[in-house]
N, C-alpha and C positions, 0 to 999 in steps of 0.2 A: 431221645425220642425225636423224630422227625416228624412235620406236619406235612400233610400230601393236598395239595389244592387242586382240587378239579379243573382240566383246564377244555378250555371253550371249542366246542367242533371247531375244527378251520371252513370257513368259507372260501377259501382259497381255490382258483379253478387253473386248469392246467391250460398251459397255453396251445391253443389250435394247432393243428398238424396244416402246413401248407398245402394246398388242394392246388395241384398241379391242373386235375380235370378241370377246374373251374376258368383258369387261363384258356386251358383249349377251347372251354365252350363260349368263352367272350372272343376267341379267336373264328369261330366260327358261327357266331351272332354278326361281330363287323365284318364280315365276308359276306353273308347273306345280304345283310343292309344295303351294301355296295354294288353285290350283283345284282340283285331287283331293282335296286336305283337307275342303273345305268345299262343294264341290257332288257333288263324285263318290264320298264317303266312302273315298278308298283313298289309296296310295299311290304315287309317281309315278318315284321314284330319280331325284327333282331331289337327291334328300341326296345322293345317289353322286357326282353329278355336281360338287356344291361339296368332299367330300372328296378328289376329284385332284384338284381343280385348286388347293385349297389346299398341295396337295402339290406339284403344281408350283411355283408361286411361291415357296414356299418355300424347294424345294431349288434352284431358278434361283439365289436372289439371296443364299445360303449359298456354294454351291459359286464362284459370282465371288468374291466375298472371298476366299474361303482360294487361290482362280489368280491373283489378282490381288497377292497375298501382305500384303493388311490382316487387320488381326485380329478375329477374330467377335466378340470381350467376350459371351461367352452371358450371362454374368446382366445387364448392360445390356440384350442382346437378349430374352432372358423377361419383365425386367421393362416394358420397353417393348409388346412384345406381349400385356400382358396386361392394362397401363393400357389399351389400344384395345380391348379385350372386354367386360373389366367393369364397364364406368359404365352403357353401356347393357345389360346384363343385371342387372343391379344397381335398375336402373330400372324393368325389368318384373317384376324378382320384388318388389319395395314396392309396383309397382302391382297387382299378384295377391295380396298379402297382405291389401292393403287392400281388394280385389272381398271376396275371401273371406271378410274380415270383417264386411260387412256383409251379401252378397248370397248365400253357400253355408249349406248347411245346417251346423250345429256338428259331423255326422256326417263330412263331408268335411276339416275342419281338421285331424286329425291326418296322414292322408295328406300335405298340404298343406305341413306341418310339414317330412315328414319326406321332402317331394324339393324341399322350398328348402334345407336344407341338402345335400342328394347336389349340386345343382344349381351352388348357390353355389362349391364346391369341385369341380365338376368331376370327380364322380362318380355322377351318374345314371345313367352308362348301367349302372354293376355294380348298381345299387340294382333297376333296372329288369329286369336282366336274373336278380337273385337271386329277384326280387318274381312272375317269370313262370314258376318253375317251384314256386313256394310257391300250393300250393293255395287258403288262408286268403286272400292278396295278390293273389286274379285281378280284385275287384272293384277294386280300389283303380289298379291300373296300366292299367284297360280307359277309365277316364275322368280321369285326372290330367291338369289344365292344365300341367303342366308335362315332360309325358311327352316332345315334343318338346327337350328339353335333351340328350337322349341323344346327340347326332350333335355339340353341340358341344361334350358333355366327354371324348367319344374325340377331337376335332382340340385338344383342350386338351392329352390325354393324346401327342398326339404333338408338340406344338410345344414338348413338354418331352423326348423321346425321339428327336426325329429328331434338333437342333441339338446335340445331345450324341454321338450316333453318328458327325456331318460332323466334328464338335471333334476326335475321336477319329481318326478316318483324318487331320485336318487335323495331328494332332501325328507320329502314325508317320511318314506324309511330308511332313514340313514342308519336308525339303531336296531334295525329290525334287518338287515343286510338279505337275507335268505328268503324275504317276502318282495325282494323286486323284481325277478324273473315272475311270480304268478301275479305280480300287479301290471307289468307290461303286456302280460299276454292279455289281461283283461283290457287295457288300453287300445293297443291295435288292432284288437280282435273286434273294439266296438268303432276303431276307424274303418276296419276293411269290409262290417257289415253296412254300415255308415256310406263311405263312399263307394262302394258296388251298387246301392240300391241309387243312389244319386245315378252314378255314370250310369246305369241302364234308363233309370228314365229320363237325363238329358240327352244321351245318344238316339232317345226315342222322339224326342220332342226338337231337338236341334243338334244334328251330331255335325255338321262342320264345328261347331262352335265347342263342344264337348270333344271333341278329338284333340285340342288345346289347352282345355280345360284341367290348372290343378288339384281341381276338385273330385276330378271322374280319373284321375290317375292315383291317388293318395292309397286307393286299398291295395294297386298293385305294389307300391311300396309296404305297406300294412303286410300285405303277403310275405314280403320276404325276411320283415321283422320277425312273424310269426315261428317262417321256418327258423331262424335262426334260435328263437327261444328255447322251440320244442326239438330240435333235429338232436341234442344229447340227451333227450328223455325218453328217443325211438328206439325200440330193439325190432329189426325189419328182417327176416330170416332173407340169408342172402342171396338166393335164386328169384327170392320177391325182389330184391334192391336189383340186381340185373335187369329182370322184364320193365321196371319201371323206368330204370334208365334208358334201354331202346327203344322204347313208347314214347319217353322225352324226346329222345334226337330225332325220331323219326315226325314227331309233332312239330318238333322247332321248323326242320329243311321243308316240312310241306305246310307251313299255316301258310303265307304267302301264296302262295300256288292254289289253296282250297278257297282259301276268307278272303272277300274284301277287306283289308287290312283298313286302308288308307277313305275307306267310304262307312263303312261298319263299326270300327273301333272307337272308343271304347269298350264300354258296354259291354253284356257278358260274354260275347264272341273273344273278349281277352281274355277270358281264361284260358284260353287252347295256351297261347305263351305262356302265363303264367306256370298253370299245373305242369306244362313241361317241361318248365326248365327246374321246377321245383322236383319234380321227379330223377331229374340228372343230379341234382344236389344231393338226396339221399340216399341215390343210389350210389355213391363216389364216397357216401363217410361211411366210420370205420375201418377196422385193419383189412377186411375181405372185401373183395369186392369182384372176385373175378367172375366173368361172364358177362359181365355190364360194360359198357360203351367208360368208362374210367381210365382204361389202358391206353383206350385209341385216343381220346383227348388230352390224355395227358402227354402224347408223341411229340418229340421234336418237332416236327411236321407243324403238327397244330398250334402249338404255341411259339411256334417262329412270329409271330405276328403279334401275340397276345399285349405285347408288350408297346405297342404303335397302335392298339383299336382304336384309344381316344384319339390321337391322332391322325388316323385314318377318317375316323368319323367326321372330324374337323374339314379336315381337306378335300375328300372326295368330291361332295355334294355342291361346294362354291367353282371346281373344276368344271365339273358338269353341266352348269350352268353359266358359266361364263363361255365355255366350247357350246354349247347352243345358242346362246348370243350373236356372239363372233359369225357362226357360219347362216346363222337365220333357220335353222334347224330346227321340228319338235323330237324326234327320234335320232340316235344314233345307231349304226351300223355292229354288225362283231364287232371287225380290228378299227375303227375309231373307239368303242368300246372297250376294245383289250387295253387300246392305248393312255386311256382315260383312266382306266385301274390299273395297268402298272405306274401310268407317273404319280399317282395317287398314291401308291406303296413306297414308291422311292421317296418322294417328298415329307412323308409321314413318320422315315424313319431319319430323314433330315431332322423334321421337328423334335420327334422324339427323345434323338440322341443329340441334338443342339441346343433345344430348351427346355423341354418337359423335366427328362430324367434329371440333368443336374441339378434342378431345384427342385425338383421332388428330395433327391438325396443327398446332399447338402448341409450337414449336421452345423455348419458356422449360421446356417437360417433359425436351425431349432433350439440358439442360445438365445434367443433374446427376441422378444414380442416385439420391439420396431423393426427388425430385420425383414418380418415378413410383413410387417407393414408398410415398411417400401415398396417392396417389390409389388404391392399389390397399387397402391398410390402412381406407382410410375408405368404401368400399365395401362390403369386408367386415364389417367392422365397422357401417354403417348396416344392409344388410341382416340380419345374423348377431345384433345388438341388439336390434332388432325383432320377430324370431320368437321368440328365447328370452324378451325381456321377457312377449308374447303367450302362448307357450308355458307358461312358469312362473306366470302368473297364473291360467290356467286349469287347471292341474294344482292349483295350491293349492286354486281355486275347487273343483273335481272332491274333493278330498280333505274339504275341509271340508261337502259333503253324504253323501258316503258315509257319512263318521266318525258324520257323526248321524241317518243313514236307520233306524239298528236302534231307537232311540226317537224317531223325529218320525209313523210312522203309516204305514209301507209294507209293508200286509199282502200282497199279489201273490197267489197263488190261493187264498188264507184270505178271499180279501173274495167269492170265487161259493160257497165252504165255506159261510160263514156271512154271508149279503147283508144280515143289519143292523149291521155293519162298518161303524163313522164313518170318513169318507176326510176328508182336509182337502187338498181340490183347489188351495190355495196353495202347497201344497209342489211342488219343482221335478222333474218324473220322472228316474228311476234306472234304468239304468245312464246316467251323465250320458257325451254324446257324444263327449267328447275320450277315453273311459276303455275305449272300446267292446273295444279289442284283448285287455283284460284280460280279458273274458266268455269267454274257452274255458276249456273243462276241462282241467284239467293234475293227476292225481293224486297225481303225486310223480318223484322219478327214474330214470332209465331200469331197466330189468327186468336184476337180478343173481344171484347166486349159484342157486337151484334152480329161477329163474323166469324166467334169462337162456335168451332162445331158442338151439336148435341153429343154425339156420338164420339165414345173413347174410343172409337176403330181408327175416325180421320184427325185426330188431335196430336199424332206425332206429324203429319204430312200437309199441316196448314199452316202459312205462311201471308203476310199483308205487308202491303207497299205504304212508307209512311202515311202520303196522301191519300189511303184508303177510307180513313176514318170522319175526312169530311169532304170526297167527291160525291160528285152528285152520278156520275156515270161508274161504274163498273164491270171489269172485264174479270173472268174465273178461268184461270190455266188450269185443265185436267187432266191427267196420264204420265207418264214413264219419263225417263233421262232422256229422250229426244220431244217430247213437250217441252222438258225441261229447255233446254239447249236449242231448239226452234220459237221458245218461248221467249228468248231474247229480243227481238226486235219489238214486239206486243209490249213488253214492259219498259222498253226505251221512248216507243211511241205514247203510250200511257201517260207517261212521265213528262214529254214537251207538253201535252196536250191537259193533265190536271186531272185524268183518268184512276181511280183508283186499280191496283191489282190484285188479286189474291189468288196463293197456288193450290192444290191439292195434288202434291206429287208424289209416288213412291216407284223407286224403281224397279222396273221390269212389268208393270201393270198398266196397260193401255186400256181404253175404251171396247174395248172389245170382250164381252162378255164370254166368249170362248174359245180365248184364245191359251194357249199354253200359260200357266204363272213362269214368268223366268225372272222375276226376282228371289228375296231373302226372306222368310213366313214370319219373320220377326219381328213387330210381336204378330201380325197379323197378314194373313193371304191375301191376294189380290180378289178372290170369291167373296171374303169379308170387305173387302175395302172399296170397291168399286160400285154395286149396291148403295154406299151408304154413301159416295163421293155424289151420287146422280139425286140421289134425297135431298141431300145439302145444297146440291143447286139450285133444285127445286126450289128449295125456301128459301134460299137467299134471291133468287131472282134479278141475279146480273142482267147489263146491257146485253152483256154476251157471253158466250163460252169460248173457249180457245182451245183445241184440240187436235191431235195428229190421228189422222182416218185413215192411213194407209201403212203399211211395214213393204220395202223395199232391201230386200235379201242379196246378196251374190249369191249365183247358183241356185235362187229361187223365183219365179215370174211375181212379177212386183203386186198387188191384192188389196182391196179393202180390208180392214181388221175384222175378222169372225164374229160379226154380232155388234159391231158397228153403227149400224144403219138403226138399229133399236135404240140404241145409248142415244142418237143422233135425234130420233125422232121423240122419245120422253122428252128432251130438253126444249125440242122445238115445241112440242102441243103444250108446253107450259108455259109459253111467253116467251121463251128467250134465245134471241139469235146466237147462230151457232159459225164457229169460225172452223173449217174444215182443212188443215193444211196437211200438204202430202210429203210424208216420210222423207229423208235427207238418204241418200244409198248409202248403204253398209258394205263394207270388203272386207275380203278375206286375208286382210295383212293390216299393220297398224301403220295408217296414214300418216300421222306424224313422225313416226320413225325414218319414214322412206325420208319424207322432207328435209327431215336434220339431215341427212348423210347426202342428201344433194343429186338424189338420183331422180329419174324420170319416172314420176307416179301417176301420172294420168290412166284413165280406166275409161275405156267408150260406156256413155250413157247408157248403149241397148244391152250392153251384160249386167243390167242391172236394173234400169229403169224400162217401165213399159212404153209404149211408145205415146199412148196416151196416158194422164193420168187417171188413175181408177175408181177416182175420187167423183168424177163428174157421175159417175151413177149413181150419186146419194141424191136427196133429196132435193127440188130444184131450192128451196127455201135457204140453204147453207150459199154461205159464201165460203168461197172455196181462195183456197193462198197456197201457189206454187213457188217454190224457191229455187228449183230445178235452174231458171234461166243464169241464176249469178251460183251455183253448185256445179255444174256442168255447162258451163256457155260453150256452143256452139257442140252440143251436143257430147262433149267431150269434160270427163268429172275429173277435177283438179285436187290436186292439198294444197296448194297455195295457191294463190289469188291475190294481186296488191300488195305482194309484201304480206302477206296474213295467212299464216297458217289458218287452212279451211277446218280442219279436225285436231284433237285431242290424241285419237287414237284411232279406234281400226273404225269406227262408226258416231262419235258425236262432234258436231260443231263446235268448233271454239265458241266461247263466248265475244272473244276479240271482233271474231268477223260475223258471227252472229248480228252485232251490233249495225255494223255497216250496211245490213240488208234492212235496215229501220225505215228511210225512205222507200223503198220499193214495196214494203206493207204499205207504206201512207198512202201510197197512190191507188192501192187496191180496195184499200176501206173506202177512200174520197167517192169510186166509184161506185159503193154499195150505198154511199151516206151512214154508214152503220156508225157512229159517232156523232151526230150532228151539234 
């Protein structure tokens, strides 16, 4: 007699059939990326499309493991996956360290600096996305060679958060093996309702900042988990799987061309990528498939590439921007263009087939968990070495001309004061360009006890000068980064004299009640804040106000601020003198840049400044302060002066020389007695 024992369904899943289409269509997501980069200046939601599908893959070859009952080892799998990223990103950030070194102006290195490390560590995209609602950081993140990292330190952020989510259900039900495909779907299914409703109302309420955001990107990842869950539970009759697949590609090659990608996105205008590439995806599984766009993607053709996307994506985009650097360029041409994408492609399959592939496949890596923890250690470590050695040498370098600018000869507008002023033009100009960030006005800590605002609108934007707290006199800087940055001599003067200061600054917000907002609405608009800035005066009831009255344009006739004269005159019927100074000129190219490279920046006064200033039609009651005399002497607007970089960038004064115009205020106050 034999005993017969029931034996257990197998849970066992069959191993995936290689989706050749899915090469061609990552083959033709990084082509799209590339051609919109660089010929069409936009953006195409080729990135959307590599974030599912990396999701996919993912959660595909996760969830077989834990059905099949093998164990994930996640930190084998992290460290594996992360040896296969970082040699070749590792290799383009030393090769952008090293453009940058010889080939960028010294004004862009610290930038440089400071998204090789966000980069390195797989946090750009928070750097990028803190960087776009910070006023000060709009120049810096509108041309960073490395701005593109942003998409792969949110797939970095989740290939460390999804395989820890799987681990997690893979442990609740580890005896229950057949209940963790419907417990993931319920998982993802309540991240991609979770994070869609977030991304649409942060792309609603701040979408630069949500376009970085890996919070407003998690359900398009959630998405592609989903498909992967449910796509072997689909039976999709296959004239259906065909029309959805040419709906996909036809959706993929025209979102870029329909959607603002790059101004819109998040938010649910992502679903156009999403659902269509999810559409090519099921449209491609199963044994049948003909009629659908599966054939064409899967062609030699298309997947000639597929195999270099990551490295294509790598390279392209730091090419691109170092060729607009170099030539002073915003736009390039076709064949600069074509040129740009073929060395792109050649360089990509350099990387690919000299660093990626080998250590992706590599089997002496996947014996032993230190293996790939070298490689990951010495990566970082090359890169991370490199910038700080670079970094630290030029902060020393920067320290050690500052330390000696007060006696080596840097008079700044003491040299148009008094033009038989010896310069000794071998000294190296100031503010030195790695130190630029340091040039704003900062007058001390935020605004407390009698001078802390009522109002939560001006309490990120107030600021007091130690000596605030027991002067008897009072001056209040009100308005934007050129208050800010004109406001320099006022608090240097303040300061010999025992003058309390206090700021109310947010940038992009002048005195002018109607004027365009062109700052960051973060947390609050200039409609809310400027209102509540003139209140605050009101009651505080300085000696005086300090303010910029005028906006001075290239390419625009120089103006009082729109609504000015109002802001000008509440202050005045309430008691308090008002300091009226006229706007510093703005160009159409970044001043400081010209200066480091040694060429001739000078710009006549009349393409920019009026010939009077426009200031004097306000109120006879303001005292009015023109800087114009030591900004343009002799009618003619300089970037240097004295050894002293005039500007930062394409429109704010240094704070360096800022300084030096301290006397030439003192004389204009002496003459109002507005201090006595």
């Amino acid at each position: 007699m034999t005993s017969a024992v029931a034996e257990r369904p197998s849970t066992r899943v069959a191993r995936p059939r290689y989706r050749a289409d899915i090469d061609g269509l990552r083959t033709l997501a990084i082509l799209l990326v590339v051609v919109y980069h660089v010929w069409l200046g936009r953006v195409s939601g080729g990135v959307d499309v590599f974030l599912m599908i990396s999701a996919f893959f993912l959660t595909d070859s996760l969830v077989r493991r834990v059905i099949d009952g093998r164990p994930l080892r996640l930190g084998m799998f992290w460290l594996r996956r992360f040896r296969r990223l970082l040699p070749a990103a590792a290799v383009t950030l030393l090769a952008l360290l090293a453009a940058a070194y010889f080939l960028y102006p010294p004004n862009h290195w610290q930038p440089i600096w400071d998204d090789t490390w966000a980069s390195l560590f797989y946090w750009q995209n928070w750097h990028l996305a803190f960087s776009s609602v910070d006023y000060y950081a709009r120049d810096a993140t509108s041309t960073s060679p490395l701005q593109h990292f942003w998409s792969l330190s949110v797939q970095g952020q989740v290939f460390i958060l999804w395989p820890a989510l799987i681990g997690l259900v893979e442990v609740i039900f580890r005896r229950a093996r057949h209940l963790v495909r419907p417990a993931l779907i319920v998982v993802f299914s309540a991240i991609f309702v979770w994070s869609l409703w977030f991304s649409i109302a942060e792309t609603a309420d701040s979408q630069a900042f949500a376009y970085f955001d890996t919070r407003t990107r998690l359900w398009e990842f959630a998405a592609g988990s989903l498909l992967a869950l449910v796509l072997p539970l689909l039976r999709v009759p296959q004239w259906f799987r065909a029309a959805l697949g040419w709906i996909g590609v036809v959706g993929i090659v025209t979102c870029g061309l329909v959607l603002d990608v790059r101004g819109g996105f998040p938010g649910f205008l992502a679903l156009w990528p999403v659902l269509s590439t999810a559409a090519i995806i099921v449209a491609g599984a199963g044994e049948g498939s003909r009629g659908g766009p599966a054939r064409l993607l899967a062609s030699k053709s298309l997947r000639f590439f597929s195999g270099d996307a990551y490295a294509l994506y790598l390279i392209h985009w730091p090419l691109l921007i170092t060729w607009l650097v170099v030539t002073g360029k915003d736009r390039v041409g076709l064949l600069q263009g074509g040129a740009i994408i073929l060395a792109s492609m050649v360089l990509a399959r350099l990387l690919s087939w000299g660093v990626e592939h080998p250590l992706q496949r590599a089997a002496w890596f996947d014996k032993r968990a230190w293996r790939s923890a070298l490689v990951i250690v010495l990566c970082l470590g090359l890169v991370g070495g490199s910038v700080a050695t670079w970094q630290g040498a030029e902060e020393r370098r920067a320290a050690e001309i500052m330390a000696s600018a007060a006696e080596a000869g840097y008079p700044g507008a003491a040299a148009v004061q008094s033009p038989l002023t010896t310069l000794d033009r071998s000294l190296p100009v100031i503010p030195v360009a790695t130190e630029l960030d340091a040039e704003w006005l900062s007058v001390g800590d935020s605004c407390s006890g009698r001078f802390a605002p009522e109002s939560e609108v001006l309490t990120p934007y107030c600021n007091q000068s130690p000596a605030s707290a027991g002067a008897d006199q009072t001056v209040l800087i009100i308005g934007d980064s050129h208050a800010q940055q004109l406001g320099v001599p006022m608090e240097a003067y303040a300061e010999q004299h025992g003058i309390g200061v206090v700021t109310l600054l947010k940038g992009g917000c002048t005195i002018g009640p109607e004027e365009p907002d062109r700052g960051t609405d973060n947390p609050y608009t200039c409609a809310e804040w400027l209102p509540e800035a003139i209140d605050c005066a009101v009651a505080l009831k300085p000696t005086a106000v300090y303010v910029i009255a005028t906006r001075a344009t290239a390419g625009e006739p120089e103006r009082v601020l729109e609504g000015a004269d109002r802001t000008i005159s509440a202050l005045l019927d309430a008691g308090i003198s008002v300091i009226a100074v006229r706007d510093n000129p703005r160009f159409d190219f970044d001043m400081y840049s010209c200066v480091a490279r040694g060429e001739d920046c000078s710009v006549p006064a009349g393409q920019i400044l009026a010939s009077e200033n426009p200031a004097t039609t306000l109120d006879k009651r303001v005292t009015l302060v023109d800087y114009t005399p030591w900004l343009c002497p002799d009618l003619v607007c300089q970037g240097e002066i004295g050894n002293i970089a005039v500007y930062i960038d394409s429109n704010h004064v240094s704070h360096t020389y800022a300084e030096t115009l301290t006397p030439m205020l003192g004389e204009i106050l002496s003459r109002h007695s507005l201090f006595p």
